[in-house]
N, C-alpha and C positions, 0 to 999 in steps of 0.2 A: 561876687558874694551872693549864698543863694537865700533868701527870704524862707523864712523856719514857716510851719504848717502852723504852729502855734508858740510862744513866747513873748521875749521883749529885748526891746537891745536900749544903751542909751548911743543918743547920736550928735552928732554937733551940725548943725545946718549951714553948707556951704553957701546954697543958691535954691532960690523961689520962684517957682513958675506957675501962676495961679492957668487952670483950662476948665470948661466947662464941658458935660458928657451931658446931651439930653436938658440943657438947663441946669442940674445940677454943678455948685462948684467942687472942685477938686485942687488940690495943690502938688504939683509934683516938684519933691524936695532931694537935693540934691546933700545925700549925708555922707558925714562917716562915723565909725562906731569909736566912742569913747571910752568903749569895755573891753576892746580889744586892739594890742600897737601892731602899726603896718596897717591898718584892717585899708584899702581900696576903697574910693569912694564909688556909690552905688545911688539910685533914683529909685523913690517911693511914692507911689500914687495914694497922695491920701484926702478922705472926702472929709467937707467942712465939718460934716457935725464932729466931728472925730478930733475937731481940737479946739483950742480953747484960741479964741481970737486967730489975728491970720500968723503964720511964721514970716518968721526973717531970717536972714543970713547971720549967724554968731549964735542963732538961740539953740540951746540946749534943753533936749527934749527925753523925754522915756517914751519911748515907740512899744504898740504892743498888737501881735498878730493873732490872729484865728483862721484858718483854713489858707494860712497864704496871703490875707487882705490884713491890711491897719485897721485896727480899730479903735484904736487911740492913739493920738501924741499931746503928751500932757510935757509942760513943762516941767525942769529935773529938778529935782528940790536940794 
């Protein structure tokens, strides 16, 4: 699956692997899309401020990109 330049997808969080880069944390989330059937699951590198508390595995999120990076994962309402 290839990550949009800019957008959003909603995704369901299979697996959480919190790593740091420089100090900063990042959380690489292991998803898949709940806006689209069959979609493949896929690994997103996303940095803390970008979301609201840490994920977990079940939660459902609205991901949203700019230039290729996350910049948000907010929970799905």
């Amino acid at each position: 699956m290839t990550i949009p330049m800019i957008g959003s997808w909603a995704v369901e969080v299979r697996a959480v692997k919190p790593f740091a880069i420089h100090g900063d944390l990042y959380y690489e989330l292991h998803v898949v899309r709940t806006d689209v059937p069959d979609e493949l699951m896929t690994a997103l590198r996303v940095p803390q401020h970008a979301t609201v508390g840490e994920p977990k595995a079940g939660d459902r999120l609205n991901v949203t990109f700019l230039m290729g990076q996350v910049t948000g994962a907010r929970p799905a309402t």
